[in-house]
C-alpha positions as MATLAB code, in Angstrom:
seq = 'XXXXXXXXXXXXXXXXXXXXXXXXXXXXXXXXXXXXXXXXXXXXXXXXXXXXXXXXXXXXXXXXXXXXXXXXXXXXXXXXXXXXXXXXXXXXXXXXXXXXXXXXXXXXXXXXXXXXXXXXXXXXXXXXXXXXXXXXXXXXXXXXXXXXXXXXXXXXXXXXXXXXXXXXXXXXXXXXXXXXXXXXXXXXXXXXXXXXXXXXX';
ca = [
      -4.460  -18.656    2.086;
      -3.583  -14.851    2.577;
      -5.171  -11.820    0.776;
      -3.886   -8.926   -0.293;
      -5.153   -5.691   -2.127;
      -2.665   -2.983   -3.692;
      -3.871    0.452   -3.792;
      -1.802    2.400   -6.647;
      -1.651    6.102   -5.814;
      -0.618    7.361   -9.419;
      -1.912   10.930  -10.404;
      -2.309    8.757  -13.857;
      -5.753    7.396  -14.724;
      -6.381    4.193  -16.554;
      -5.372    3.178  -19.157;
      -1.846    5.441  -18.578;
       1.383    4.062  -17.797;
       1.993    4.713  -13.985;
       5.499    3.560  -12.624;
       3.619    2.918   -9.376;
       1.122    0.308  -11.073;
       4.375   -1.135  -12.620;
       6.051   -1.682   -9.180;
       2.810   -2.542   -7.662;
       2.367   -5.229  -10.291;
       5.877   -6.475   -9.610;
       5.306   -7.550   -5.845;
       1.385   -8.653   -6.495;
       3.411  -11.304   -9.102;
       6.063  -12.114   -5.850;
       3.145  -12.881   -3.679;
       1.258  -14.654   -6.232;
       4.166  -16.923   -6.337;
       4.405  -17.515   -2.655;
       0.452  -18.204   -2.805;
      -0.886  -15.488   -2.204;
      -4.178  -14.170   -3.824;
      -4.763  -10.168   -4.796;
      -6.222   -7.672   -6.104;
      -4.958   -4.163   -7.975;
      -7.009   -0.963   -7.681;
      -5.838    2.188   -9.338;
      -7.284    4.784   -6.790;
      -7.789    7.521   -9.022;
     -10.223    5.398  -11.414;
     -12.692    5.924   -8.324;
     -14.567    8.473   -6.789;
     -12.986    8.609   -3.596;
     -14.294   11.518   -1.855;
     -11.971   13.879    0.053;
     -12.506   13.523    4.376;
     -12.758   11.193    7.044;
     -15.286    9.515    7.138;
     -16.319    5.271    5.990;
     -18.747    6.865    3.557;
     -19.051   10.510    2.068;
     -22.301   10.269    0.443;
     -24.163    8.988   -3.302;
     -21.053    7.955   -5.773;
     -18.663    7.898   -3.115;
     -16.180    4.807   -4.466;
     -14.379    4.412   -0.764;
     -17.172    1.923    0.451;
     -16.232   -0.663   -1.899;
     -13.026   -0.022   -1.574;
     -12.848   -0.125    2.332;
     -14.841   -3.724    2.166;
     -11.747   -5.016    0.213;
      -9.470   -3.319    2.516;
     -11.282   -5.751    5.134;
     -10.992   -8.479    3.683;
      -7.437   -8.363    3.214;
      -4.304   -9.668    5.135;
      -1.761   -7.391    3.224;
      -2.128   -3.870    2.769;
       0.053   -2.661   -0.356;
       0.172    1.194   -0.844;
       1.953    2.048   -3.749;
       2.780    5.883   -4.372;
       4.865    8.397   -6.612;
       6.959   11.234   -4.870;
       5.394   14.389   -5.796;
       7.364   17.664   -4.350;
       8.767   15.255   -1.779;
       5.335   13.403   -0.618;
       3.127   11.061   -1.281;
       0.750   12.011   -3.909;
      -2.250   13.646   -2.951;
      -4.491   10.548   -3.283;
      -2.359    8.275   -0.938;
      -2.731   11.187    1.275;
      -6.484   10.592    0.599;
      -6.505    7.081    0.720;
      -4.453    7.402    4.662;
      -7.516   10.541    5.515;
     -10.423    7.985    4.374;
      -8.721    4.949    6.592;
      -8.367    7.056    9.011;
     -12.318    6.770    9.562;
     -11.563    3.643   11.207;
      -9.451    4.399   13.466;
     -11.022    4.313   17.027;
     -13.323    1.231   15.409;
     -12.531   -1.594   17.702;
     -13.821   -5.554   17.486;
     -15.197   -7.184   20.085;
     -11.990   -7.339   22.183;
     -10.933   -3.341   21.897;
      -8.524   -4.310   18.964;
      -8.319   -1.918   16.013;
     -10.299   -3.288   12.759;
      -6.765   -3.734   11.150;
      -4.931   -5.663   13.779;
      -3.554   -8.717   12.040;
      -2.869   -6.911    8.785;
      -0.011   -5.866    7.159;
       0.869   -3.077    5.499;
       3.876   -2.848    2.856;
       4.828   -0.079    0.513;
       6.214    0.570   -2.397;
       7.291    4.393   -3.774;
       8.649    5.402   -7.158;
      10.266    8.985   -8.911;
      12.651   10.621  -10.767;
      14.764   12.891   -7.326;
      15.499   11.394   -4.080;
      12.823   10.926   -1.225;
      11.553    7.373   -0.785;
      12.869    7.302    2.628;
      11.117   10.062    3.414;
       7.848    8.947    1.879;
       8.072    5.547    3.157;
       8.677    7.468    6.404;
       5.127    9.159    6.093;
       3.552    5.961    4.937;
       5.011    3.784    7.555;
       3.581    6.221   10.385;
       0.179    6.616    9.154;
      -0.218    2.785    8.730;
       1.122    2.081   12.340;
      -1.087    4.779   13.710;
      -3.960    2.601   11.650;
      -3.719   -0.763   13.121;
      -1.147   -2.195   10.570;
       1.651   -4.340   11.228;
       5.352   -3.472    9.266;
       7.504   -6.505    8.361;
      11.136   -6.154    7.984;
      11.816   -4.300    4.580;
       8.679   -3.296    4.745;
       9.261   -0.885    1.597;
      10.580   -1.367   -2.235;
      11.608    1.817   -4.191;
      13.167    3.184   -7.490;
      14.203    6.551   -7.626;
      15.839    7.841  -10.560;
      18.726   10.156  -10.735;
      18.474   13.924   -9.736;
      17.138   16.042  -12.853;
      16.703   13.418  -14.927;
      13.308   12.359  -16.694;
      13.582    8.657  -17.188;
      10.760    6.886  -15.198;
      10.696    3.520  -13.587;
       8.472    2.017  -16.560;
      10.775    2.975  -19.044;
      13.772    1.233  -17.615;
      15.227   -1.755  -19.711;
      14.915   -4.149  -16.745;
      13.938   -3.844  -13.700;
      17.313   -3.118  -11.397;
      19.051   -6.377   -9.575;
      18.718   -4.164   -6.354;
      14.980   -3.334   -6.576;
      14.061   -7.299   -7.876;
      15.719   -8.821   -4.615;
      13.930   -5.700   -2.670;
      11.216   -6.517   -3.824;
      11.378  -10.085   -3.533;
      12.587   -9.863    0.274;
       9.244   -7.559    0.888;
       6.913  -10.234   -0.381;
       8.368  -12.809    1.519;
       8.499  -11.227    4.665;
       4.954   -9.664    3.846;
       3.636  -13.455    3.215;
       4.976  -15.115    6.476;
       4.230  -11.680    8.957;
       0.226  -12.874    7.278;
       0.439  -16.422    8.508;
       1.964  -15.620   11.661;
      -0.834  -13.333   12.831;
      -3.273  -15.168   11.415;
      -2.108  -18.195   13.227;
      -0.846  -15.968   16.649;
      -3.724  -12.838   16.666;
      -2.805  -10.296   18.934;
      -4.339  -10.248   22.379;
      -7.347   -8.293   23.575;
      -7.137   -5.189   24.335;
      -7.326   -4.422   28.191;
];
């Protein structure tokens, strides 16, 4: 059975509303239907230390967090748009994995080979593609794999103020988005758990 662990970006500590924990909710309930187990953190309820590194010292939350990132299959990083980019703690979250990146296994692979990495991105002006853009790089450059549709968005209408979580319903378009990123999500899992990627030379 695959794993997977959503990291929610929001500025907004528990217990606040967050859009992004809404929509991260939303496709942890899709997997959980196609059996797949998971886990929600809210980043910003930790001390995650600004830099590079696996671990910046006494109280430093990104440890802990990192060991779940291991153990996981999926990847979900779920952000707002803030002044066009991901907020500052996805940002964070992308610096602190970033500590892993020349770790290899025992056959030169990165650390995350065989996972996958899906996103989702909320906000009230237009700029998921752009953010998804960012996202998508940083978890390529990581190790992660991207699935086809490997992003589900909302963004609201330009100078507006309604959020995501105070929609009546969640949009037809963003449901079957959203549904179509947790299935592809679930079976890109089982086929590189089944198929791992060769060593590296």
């Amino acid at each position: 059975m695959s794993r997977a662990l959503a990291l929610v970006c929001t500025l907004s500590p528990s217990p606040k509303r967050s859009s992004s924990q809404l929509l991260a909710d939303q496709i942890m309930s899709e997997l959980s239907g196609l059996g797949v187990e998971g886990e929600t953190v809210r980043v910003v309820d930790h001390d995650v230390r600004p830099g590079v590194a696996q671990d910046m010292g006494e109280s430093d939350a990104w440890p802990g967090l990192r060991e779940k990132v291991m153990a996981a299959d999926i990847l979900l990083v779920a952000t707002p748009i803030w002044l066009g980019h991901p907020s500052s703690v996805c940002q964070r979250v992308l610096e602190r994995l970033n500590a892993d990146i020349s770790a290899t296994d025992d056959e030169g692979r990165q650390l995350t080979y065989g996972k996958v990495g899906i996103v989702a991105v909320v906000g009230n002006e237009d700029g998921a593609h752009k953010v998804s853009a960012d996202l998508f790089q940083g978890l390529n450059d990581l190790g992660f794999t991207l699935a086809p549709g490997a992003v589900t968005y909302w963004v609201g209408e330009a100078q507006q103020g309604t959020d995501y979580q105070d929609l009546d319903r969640t949009p037809k378009a963003v449901a079957a988005t959203t549904r179509t990123l947790a299935v592809n999500a679930a079976h890109l899992a089982e086929v590189l758990a089944d198929a791992p990627y060769p060593p590296n030379a």
